[in-house]
N, C-alpha and C positions, 0 to 999 in steps of 0.2 A: 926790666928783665930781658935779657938776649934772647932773640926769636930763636926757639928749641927744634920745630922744624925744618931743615933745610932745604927743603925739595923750593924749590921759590914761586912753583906755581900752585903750593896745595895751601889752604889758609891758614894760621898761626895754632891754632886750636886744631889741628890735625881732621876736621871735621867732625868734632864732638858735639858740638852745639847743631850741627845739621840732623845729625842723627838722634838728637835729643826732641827734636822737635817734631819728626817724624815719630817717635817713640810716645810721645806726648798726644798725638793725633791718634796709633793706632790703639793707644793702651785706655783712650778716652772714651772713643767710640766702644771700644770692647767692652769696657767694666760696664755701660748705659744699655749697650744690646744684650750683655748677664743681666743685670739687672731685671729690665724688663723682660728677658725670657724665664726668670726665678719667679716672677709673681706669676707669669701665665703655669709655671709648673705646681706652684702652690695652689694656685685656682682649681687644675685638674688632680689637684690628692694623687700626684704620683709617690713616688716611694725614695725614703729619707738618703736612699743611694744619688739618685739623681739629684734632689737638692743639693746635696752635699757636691758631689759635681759642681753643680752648675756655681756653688759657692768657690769654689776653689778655682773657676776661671772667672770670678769678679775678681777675687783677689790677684791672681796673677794679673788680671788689667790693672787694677791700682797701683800693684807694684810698676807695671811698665811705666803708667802716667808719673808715679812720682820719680820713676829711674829718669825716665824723658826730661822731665824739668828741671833737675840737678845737672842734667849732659847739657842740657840748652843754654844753662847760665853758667855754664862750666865749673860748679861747682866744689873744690877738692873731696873725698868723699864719695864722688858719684857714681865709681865702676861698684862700690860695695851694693849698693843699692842695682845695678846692672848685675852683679852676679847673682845677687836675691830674687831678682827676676829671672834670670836664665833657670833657676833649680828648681823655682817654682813652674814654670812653664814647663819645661822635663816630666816635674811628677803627674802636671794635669795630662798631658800626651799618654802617659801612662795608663794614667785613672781610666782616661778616658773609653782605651779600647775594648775593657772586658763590659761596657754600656751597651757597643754601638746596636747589639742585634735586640737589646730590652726596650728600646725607642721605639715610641709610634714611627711610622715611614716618614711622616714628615717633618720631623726631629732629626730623623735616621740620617734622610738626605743633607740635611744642612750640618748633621754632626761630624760628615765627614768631610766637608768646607773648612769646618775648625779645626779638624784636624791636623789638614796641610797646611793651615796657618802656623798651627800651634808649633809644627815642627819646623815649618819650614825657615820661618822668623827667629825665631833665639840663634837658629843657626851663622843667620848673618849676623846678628850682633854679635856672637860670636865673634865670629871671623873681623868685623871691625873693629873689635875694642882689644886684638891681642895683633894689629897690624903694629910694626915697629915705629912708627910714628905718634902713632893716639897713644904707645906705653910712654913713649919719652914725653910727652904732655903729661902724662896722668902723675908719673914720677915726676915731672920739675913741681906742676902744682902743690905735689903730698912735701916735696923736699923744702921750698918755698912758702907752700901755706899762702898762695895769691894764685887767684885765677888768669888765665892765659886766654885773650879775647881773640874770636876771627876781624882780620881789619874789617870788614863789613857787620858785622858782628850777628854775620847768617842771613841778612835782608836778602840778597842779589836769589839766594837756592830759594826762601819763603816765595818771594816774586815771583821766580820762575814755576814753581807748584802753583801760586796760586792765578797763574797766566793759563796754566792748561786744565786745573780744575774748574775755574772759571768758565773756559769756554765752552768743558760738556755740561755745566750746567745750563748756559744758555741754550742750548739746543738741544738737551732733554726735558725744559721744561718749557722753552717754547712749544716743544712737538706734545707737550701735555695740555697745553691750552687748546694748542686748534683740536684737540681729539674732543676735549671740552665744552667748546664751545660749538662742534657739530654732533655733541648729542644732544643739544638742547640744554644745558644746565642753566643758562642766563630765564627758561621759563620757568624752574621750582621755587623762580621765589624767592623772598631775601635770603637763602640755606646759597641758592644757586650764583646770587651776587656773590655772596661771603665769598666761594667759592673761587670765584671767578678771581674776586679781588686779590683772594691768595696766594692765588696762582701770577698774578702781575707783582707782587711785594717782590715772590722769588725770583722771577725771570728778573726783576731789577737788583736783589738780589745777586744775584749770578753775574748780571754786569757789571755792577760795582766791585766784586772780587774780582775778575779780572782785568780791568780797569786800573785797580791798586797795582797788580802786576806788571802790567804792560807800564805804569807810570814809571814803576824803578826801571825797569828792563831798558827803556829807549833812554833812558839819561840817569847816572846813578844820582841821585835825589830822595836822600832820606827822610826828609819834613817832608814831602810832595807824598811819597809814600805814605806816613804815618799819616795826614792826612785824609788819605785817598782810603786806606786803612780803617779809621773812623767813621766816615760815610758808610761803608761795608756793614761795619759794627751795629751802628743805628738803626739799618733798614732790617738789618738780621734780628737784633732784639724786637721790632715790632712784628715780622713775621712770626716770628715763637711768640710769641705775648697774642698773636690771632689765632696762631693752634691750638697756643693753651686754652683760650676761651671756648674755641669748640670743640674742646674736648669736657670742658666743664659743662657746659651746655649736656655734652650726652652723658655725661657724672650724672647728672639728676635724677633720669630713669636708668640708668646701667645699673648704680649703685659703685659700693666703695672699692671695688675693684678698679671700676674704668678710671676713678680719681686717683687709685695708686700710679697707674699706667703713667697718669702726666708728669712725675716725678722723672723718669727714664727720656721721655720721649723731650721735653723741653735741655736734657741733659747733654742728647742727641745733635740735638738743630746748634747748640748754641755753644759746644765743643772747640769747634774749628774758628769761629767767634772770637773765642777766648782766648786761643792761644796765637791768633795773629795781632790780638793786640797788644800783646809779649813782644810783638815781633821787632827786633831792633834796641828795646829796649833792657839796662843795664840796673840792676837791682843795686847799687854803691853803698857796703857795709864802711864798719870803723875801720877796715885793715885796708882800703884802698885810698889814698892819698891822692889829691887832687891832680899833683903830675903822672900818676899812673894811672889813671882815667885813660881807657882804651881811646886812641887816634877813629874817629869813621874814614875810610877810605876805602874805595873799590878792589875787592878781594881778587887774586889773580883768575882765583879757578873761576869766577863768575855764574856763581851757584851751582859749579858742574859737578862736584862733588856730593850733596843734596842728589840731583839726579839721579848722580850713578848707585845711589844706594836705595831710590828707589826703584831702578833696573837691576839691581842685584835683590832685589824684595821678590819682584814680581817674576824672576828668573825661577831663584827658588822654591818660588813657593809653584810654578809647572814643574821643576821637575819632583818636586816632592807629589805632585798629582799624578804625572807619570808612572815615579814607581807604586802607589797607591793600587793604576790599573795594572799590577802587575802582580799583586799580594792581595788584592780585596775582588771579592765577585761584584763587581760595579756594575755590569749590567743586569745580576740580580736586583741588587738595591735600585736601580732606576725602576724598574717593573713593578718593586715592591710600594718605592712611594708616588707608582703615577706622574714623574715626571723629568724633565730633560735634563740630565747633569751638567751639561756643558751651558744651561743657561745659569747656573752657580756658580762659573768661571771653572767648572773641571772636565776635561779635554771626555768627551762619550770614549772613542778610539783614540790610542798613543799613534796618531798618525804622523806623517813626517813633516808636517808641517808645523804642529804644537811643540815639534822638539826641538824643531830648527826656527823658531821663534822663543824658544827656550835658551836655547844656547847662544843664540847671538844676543839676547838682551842679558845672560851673566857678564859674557866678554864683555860687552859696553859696559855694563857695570864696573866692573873691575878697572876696568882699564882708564873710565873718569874719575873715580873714587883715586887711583893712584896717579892721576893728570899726566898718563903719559904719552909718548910722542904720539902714538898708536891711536888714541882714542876715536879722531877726526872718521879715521877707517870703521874701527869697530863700529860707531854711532852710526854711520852711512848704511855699515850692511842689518843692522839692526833695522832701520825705518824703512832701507830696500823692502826686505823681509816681511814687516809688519802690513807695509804700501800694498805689499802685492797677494798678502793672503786677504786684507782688507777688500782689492778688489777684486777680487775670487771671490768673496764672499758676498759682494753688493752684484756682480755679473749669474750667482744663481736668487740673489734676490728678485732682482729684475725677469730673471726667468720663470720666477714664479709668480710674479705680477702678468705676466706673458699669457703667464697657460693659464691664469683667472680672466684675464679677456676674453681667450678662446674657449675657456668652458661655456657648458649650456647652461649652468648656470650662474655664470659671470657675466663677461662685458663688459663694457663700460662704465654700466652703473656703479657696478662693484669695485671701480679703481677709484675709491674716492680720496682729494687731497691727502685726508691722514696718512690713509696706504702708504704714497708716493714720500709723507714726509718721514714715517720710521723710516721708509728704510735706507732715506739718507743721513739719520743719523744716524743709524749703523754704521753709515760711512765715517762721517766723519770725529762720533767720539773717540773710536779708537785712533785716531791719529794724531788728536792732541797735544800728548805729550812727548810723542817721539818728533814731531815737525818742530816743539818748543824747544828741546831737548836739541835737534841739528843746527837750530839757528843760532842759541845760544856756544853750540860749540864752535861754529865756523865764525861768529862775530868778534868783533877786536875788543880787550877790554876799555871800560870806558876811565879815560885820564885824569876828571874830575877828581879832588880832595876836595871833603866837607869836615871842618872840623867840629869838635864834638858840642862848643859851644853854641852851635844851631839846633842842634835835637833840644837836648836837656837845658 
């Protein structure tokens, strides 16, 4: 079939397999965090409203995981399933707001987290699945009846996500261990080894994800990936297989609630697991014939497309928090449930710096998703932007590491390691993906051909 796209730096699949997989991640994790929030609701006998709720955003998660999955293997068929989700999503946004003020506070608070999701997200796929490129793919496919592959076939954007989610994981669960092991857990005992030991699966864990990343990124090497991929896999399945046992452990005296719980929470860990082991690979029905077997080759946009549409996620979904503070008494709500909205990811004040890190992470959105000449600039002032409220924010951290020396009742004593280590990763998780995200845009693509008889 003749490549339908023309743009010759955006990948063959107009990026519907990136956004599919993206869709896959956020609709997985969601339907697991319903879940488990439906039994803590049933547990407390609230009222058939709220269930019903909370049923109606598993569902909409389902639906996105399986819309996700169909875009990822670019499936003909698949925007039907992406609109089924868009109207479901719609109605729960709906449902949602005549709840919010019948919520305990701390429901309350998190309910209006889901909120700006809820609205904020359909929005973009939206906006991605009616761009003139993803219709002419979705029409050749429906006209055709054969799927239309990215030449990477979405590895290069998985890599790149999993190059920067990797790396906060390693420095939010390193910074978990040392708090860990300076409070003593290594003396409760085998509870405080388990512990401990836990805590090293993920920190290895977290390296091996990123590891897988950086494998593809420095050299496109798709077996080296898968691979590297599988390693990830292994050590993740044994970390969830040591939750699950200590949560069965405390099943025993909890009772059969805390055993419901591990159903969700093993759903949770082992999520992102599952759908990188997707990654790359090609599902070959009866209608695809041996010489149509998608070529592997390095995609032009070089995952940048993947990126830009998770800078168009996380765009959207500040300014759907913005206008939030503009229509909801939010510093009511913070008062009501005792605690910091902005540590929820939503802005306390629409000050100008939440907006102008708003606004330049849509443009960058935008403007990778569409691969245009522009992007280089827009990505620049997005990470300017990000770099420097980043370090605004670590220059009054340290300020308040300052005035706890100077207190009478601080000092020295009180600036202990941990201190000094949050609050460099405060630093540095938020830069992860914007620094992945410029390197990738200013690098040359890589000139290697793999063909397909090396994977499969």
């Amino acid at each position: 079939m003749a490549r339908v796209v023309t743009h010759e730096e955006l990948p063959a699949d107009a990026g519907l397999s990136a956004l599919g997989v993206l869709m896959r991640l956020g609709g997985a994790l969601g339907m697991w965090v319903g879940v488990y929030a439906l039994i803590m609701v049933l547990m407390l006998s609230m009222s058939l409203g709220v269930v019903g709720l909370l049923g109606l955003g598993v569902l909409q998660s389902y639906l996105h995981t399986r819309a996700g999955k169909a875009l990822s293997f670019v499936r003909p068929g698949a925007d039907r399933l992406v609109w089924a989700y868009v109207g479901v999503s719609l109605l729960h946004t709906v449902a949602l707001l005549p709840f919010l003020d019948e919520l305990p506070p701390s429901f309350s608070a998190v309910s209006y987290v889901v909120l700006g999701l809820s609205a904020s997200w359909p929005l973009v796929v939206v906006g991605l699945m009616l761009r003139p490129q993803a219709r002419a793919v979705l029409a050749a496919m429906k006209a055709s009846r054969k799927r239309i592959f990215a030449e990477d076939l979405g590895i290069t954007g998985t890599a790149a996500l999993m190059t920067a989610m990797g790396f906060v994981g390693v420095v939010l669960v390193g910074l978990w261990m040392v708090l860990v092991v300076q409070a003593g857990t290594l003396k409760a005992g085998f509870a405080g080894w388990l512990t401990v030991m836990l805590g090293a699966g993920f920190l290895l864990r977290s390296f091996l994800h990123a590891r897988a990343g950086v494998v593809q990124l420095r050299r496109f090497n798709p077996s080296g990936f898968r691979a590297a991929c599988g390693q990830y896999g292994l050590v993740s399945v044994f970390t969830t297989a040591v939750v699950a046992l200590m949560m069965l452990l405390g099943a025993i005296s909890a009772g059969l609630v805390a055993l419901l719980m591990l159903i969700p929470v093993v759903g949770i860990f082992m999520a992102w697991p599952h759908i990188v082991r997707d990654a790359g690979t090609v599902e070959l029905r009866a209608d695809l014939e041996d010489d149509e077997s998608p070529p592997i080759r390095p995609a032009r946009d070089q995952g940048l497309v993947m990126l830009g549409m998770v800078l168009l996620a996380y765009g959207a979904y500040g300014a759907c928090g913005s206008l939030l503070l503009l229509v909801i008494d939010m510093p009511g709500l913070a008062e009501a449930a005792g605690t910091d909205l902005s540590s929820l990811g939503m802005p306390e004040t629409a000050t100008w710096q939440s907006l102008l890190t708003t606004a330049t992470s849509l443009w960058a959105g935008v403007e990778l998703v569409g691969m245009t000449p522009r992007r280089k600039v827009a990505v620049a002032a997005n990470v300017g932007i990000i770099a420097t409220m980043t370090v605004l924010a670590a220059i009054d951290s340290f300020k308040s590491l300052e005035l706890l020396m100077d207190s009478p009742f601080g000092g020295r004593r009180m600036l202990q390691p941990q201190t000094i280590g949050m609050t460099i990763g405060q630093v540095l998780a938020p830069l992860a993906l914007p620094v992945v995200i410029l390197v990738q845009v200013l690098r040359k693509p890589s000139p290697i051909e793999v063909n397909v008889e090396e994977i499969f």
